[in-house]
C-alpha positions in Angstrom: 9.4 -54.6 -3.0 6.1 -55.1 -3.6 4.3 -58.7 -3.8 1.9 -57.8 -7.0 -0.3 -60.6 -6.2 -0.4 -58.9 -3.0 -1.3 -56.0 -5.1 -4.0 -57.6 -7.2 -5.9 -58.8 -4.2 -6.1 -55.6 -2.0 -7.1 -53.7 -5.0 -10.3 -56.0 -5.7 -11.2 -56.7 -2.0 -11.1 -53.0 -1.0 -11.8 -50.9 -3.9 -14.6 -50.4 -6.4 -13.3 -50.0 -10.2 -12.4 -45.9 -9.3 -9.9 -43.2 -11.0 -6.7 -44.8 -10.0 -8.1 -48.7 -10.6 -10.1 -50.4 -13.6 -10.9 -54.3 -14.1 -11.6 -56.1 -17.0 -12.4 -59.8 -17.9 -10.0 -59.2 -20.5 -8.4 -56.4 -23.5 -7.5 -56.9 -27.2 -5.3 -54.6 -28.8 -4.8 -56.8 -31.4 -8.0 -55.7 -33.2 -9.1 -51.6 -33.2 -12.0 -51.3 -31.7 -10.4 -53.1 -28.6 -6.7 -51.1 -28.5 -9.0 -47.8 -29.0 -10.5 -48.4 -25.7 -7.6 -49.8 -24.1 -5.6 -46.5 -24.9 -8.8 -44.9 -24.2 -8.8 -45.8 -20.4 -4.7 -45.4 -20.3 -5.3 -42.2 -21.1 -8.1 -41.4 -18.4 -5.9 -43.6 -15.6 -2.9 -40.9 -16.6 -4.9 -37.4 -16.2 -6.4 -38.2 -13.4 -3.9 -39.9 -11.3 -0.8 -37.3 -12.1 1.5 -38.1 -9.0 0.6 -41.6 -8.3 0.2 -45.7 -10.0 -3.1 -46.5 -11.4 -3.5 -49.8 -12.3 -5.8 -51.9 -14.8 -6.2 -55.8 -13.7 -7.3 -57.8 -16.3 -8.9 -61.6 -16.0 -11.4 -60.9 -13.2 -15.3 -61.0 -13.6 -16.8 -57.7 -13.7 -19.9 -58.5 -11.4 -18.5 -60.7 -8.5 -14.6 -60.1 -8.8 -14.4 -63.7 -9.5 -10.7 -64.1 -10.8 -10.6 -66.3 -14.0 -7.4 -65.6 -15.5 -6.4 -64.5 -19.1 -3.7 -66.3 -21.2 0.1 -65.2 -20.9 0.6 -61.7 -22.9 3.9 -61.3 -23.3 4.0 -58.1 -25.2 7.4 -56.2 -24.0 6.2 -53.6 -27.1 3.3 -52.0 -24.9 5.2 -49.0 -24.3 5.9 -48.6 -27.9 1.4 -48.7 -28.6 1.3 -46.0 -25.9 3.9 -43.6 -27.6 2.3 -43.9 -30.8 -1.0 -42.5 -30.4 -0.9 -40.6 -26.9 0.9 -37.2 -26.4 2.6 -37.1 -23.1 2.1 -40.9 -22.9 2.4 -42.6 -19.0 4.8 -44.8 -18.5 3.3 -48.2 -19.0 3.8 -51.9 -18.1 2.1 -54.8 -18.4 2.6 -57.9 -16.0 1.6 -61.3 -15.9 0.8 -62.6 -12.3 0.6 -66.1 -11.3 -2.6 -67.5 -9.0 -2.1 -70.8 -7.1 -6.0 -72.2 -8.3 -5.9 -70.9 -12.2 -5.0 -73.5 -14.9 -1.3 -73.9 -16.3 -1.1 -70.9 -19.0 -3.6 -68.6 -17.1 -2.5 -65.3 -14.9 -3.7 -62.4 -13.7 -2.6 -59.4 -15.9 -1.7 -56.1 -13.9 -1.6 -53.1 -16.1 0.3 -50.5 -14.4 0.0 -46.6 -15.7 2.6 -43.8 -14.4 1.7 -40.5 -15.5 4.6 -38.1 -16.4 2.9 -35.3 -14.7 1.6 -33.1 -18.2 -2.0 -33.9 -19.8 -2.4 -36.8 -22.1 -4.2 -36.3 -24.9 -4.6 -39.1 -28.3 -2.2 -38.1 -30.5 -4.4 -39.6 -33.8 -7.4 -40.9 -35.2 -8.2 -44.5 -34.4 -11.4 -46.1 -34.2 -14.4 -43.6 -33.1 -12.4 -41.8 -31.2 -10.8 -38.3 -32.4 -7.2 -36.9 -32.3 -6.4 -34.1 -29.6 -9.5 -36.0 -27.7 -8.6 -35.9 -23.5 -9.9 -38.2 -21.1 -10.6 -38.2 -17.1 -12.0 -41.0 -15.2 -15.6 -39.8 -13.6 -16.3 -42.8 -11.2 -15.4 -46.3 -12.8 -16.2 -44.7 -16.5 -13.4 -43.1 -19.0 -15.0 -39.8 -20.2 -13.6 -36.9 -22.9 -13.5 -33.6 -21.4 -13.0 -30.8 -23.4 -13.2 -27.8 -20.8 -11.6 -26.8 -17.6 -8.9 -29.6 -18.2 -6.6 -29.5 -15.5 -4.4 -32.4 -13.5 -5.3 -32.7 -9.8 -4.2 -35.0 -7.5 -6.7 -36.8 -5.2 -5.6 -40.4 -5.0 -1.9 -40.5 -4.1 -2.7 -41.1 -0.2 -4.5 -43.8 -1.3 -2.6 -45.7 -3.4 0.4 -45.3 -1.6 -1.5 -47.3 1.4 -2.6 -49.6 -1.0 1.0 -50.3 -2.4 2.3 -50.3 1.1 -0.1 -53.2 2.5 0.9 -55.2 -0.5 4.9 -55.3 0.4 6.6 -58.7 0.6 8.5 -60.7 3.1 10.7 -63.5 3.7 8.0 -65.9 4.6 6.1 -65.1 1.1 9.6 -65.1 -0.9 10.5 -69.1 0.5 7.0 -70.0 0.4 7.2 -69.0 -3.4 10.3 -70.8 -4.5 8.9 -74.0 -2.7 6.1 -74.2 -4.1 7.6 -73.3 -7.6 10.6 -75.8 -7.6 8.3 -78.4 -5.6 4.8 -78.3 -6.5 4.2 -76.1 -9.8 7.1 -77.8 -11.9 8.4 -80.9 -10.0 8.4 -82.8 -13.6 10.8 -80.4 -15.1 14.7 -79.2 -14.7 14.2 -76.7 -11.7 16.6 -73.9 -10.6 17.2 -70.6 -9.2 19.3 -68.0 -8.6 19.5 -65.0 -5.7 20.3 -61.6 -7.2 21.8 -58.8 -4.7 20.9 -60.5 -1.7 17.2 -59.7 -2.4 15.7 -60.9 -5.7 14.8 -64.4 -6.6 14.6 -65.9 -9.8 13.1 -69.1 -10.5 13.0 -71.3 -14.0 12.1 -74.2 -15.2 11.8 -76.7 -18.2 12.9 -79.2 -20.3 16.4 -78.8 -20.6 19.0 -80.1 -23.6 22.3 -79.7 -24.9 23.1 -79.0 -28.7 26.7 -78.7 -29.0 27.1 -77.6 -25.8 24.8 -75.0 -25.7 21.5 -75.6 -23.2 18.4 -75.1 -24.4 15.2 -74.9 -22.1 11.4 -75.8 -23.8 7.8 -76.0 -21.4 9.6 -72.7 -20.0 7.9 -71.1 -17.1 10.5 -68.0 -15.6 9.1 -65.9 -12.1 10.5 -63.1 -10.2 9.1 -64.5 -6.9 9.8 -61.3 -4.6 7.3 -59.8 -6.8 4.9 -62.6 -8.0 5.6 -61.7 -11.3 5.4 -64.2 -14.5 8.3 -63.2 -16.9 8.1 -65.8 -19.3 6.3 -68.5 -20.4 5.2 -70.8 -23.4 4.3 -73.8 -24.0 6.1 -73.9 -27.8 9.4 -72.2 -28.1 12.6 -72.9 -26.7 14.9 -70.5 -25.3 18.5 -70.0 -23.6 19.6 -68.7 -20.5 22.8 -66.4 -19.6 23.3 -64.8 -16.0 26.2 -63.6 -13.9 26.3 -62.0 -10.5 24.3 -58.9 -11.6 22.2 -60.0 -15.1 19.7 -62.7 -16.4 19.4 -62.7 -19.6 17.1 -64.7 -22.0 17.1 -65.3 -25.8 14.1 -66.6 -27.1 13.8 -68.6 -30.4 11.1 -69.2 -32.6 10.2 -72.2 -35.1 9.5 -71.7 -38.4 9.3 -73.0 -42.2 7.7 -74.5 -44.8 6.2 -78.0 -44.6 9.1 -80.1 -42.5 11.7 -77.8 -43.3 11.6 -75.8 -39.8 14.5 -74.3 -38.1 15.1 -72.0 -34.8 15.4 -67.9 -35.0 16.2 -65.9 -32.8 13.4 -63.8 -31.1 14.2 -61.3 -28.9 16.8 -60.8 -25.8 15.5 -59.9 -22.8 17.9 -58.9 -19.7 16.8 -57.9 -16.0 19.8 -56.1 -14.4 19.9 -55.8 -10.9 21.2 -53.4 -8.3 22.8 -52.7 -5.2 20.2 -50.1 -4.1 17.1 -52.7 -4.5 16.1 -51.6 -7.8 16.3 -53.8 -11.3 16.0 -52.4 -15.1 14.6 -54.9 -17.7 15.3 -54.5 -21.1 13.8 -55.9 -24.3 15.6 -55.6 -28.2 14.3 -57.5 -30.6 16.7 -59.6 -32.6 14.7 -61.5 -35.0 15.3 -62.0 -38.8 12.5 -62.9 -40.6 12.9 -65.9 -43.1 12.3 -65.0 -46.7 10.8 -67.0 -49.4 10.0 -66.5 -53.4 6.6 -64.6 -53.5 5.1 -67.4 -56.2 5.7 -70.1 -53.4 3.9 -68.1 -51.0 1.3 -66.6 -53.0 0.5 -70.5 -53.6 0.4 -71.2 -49.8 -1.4 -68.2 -48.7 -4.6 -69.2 -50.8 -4.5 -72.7 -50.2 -4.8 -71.6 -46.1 -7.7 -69.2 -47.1 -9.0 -72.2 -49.1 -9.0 -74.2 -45.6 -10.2 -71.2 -43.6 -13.4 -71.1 -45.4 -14.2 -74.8 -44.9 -13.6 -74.3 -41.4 -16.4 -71.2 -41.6 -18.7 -73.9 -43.7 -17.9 -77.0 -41.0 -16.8 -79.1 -44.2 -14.9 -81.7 -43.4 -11.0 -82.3 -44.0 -9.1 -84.6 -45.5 -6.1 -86.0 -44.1 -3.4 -84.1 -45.9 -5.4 -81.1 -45.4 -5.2 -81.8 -41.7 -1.6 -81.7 -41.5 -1.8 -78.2 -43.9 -4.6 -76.7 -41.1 -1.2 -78.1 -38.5 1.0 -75.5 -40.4 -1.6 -73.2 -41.0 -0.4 -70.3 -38.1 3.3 -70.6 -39.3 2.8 -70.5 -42.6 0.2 -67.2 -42.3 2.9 -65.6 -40.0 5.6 -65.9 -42.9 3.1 -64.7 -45.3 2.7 -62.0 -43.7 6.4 -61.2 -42.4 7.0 -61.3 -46.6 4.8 -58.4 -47.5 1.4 -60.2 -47.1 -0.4 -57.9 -45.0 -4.3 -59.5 -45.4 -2.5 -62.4 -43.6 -3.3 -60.9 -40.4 -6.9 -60.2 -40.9 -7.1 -64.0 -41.5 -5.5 -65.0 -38.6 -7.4 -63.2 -36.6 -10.7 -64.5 -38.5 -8.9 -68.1 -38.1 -8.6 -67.7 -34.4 -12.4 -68.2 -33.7 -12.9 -70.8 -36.0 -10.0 -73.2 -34.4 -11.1 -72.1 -30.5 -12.3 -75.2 -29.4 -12.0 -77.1 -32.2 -8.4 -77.9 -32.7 -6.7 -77.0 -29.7 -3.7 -77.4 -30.6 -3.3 -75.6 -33.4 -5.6 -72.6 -32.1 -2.5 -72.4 -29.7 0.0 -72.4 -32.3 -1.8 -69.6 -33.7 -1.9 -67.4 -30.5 1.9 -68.2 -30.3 2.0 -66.7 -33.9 0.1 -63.3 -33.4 2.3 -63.0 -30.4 5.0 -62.8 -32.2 3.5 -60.8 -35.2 2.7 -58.2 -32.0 6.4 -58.0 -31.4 7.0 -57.4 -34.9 4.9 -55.1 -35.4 5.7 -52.2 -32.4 8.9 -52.5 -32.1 
């Protein structure tokens, strides 16, 4: 198995960015200009690395390789992005990785790219970039070629040294789920559990019981063989199933109008594990949208564009507008999950207004668009 912290650090100390590796201080698919490069590079990473991993690690300073960390991206849907607009897409994954010295909420992201062997090519249109367009990575830089287009494979020594250096061991594994259980979360409801005799699951949070069923909130979930984050927030709540060979986790999500908020069901994700030292993680979304008369909304959605643009003039609110700005991510969310579609382009214009201003409820909102990510790829 390999440690992908490990991984992360080998890759910056020993490598320039290259055609198999890529850093950035951080992506955002969520807007076009920023999934047309992303999709851009995946592309390049795939066609020139045709037998072997390339990797994209995000949350590190280009100039120094300082690592600062990005925010927990839990977007299971990434594969679904890829095979929308790339022909022959790579197998894709994106994982969060835990660092001992970043703040509570910030990772590492480790994009990992698997070509399937045939030339990847964007399938469509999207941003400046043309469909049919191929690219190769010349150096650290994603280029389009349109001659002499033609898969070699240069870097599979490499990276399989690379890969190699980073494998785990017993020593890292207990370290790990010591310093999870001990030091990370010592002011939560700790636990693990040992899968096949080799993987390690930890979790942790604030656990209660609703008519006998346990609920877990402040949940932070790690795959400590492999240094990998699978779940975290700060706001939802979510429930835990696992036998000798599963571990599965429903997540729920608040929403409503005002104070009349109530849990739904997210999405189920289970990590089966085998015999053979292998494991299969599967997401399916389950969710099912609340739904609200389109006068009620239509009243709601303007008064939270009302509040955006006092926010873009710095005019000052009044109480009761205060606890409407509190709502303000929920309520755009529903607007937009009952045919409001503009109600992502203000959340998004929302976002930079509340960064740094109302922390709290620029949270929320991130919590929100996470969701409407899910949502929207799957």
């Amino acid at each position: 198995m390999i440690n992908k912290r490990l991984l992360v650090k080998n890759l910056l100390a020993h490598n320039d960015e290259n055609s198999f590796y890529d850093k950035k201080r951080f992506i955002d698919i969520g807007q076009r200009e920023g999934k047309a490069k992303f999709l851009k590079h995946v592309c390049a990473m795939a066609n020139s690395n045709p037998k072997n991993n390339s990797f994209i690690v995000v949350g590190v300073e280009d100039e120094d390789n300082k690592i600062v960390g990005v925010d927990f991206f839990d977007d299971s849907k990434i594969q679904n992005l890829v095979n929308a607009y790339l022909d022959n897409p790579p197998l894709i994954s994106y994982e969060n990785i835990p660092f001992p010295h970043l703040p509570e909420g910030k990772v590492v992201g480790l994009v990992t790219i698997r070509s399937n062997g045939k030339v990847c090519a964007l399938r469509k249109n999207i941003w400046k970039y043309y469909g049919g367009a191929v690219f190769f990575r010349e150096g650290s830089i994603s280029m389009p070629k349109a001659f002499d287009i033609q898969l070699k494979d240069i870097n599979s020594k490499i990276v399989a040294t690379i890969e190699k250096h980073a494998r785990n061991n017993i020593e890292l594994t207990l370290d790990g789920v010591i310093d999870f259980i001990n030091n990370r979360h010592k002011d939560l409801t700790s636990s693990y559990k040992v899968f096949k005799e080799q993987f390690v699951i930890c979790w942790a949070g604030n656990k209660k019981i609703v008519k006998k069923e346990t609920y877990y909130s402040r949940v932070d979930i790690e795959l400590i063989n492999e240094q990998v984050k699978l779940f975290y927030s700060a706001l939802d709540e979510i429930s835990i199933e696992l036998d000798e060979d599963t571990f599965n986790i429903i997540e729920y999500v608040q929403l409503g109008l005002g104070k009349e908020q109530k849990y739904y069901p997210l999405e189920k994700v289970g990590i089966t594990f085998f015999h053979n030292g292998t494991y299969q993680m599967t997401s399916d979304l389950i969710f099912e949208p609340p739904q609200y008369e389109r006068k009620t909304l239509y009243h709601i959605y303007n008064a939270n564009n009302a509040l955006t643009r006092k926010l873009e003039k710095n005019i000052g609110l009044s109480p009761a507008e205060m606890d409407d700005l509190s709502h303000l991510p929920g309520t755009y969310l529903i607007c937009y999950l009952n045919g409001f579609e503009e109600a992502k382009e203000e959340m998004e214009k929302a976002r930079g207004l509340l960064k740094n201003r109302y922390e709290d409820v620029y949270t929320s909102l991130k919590e929100s668009l996470r969701i409407l990510r899910k949502v929207k790829y799957s």
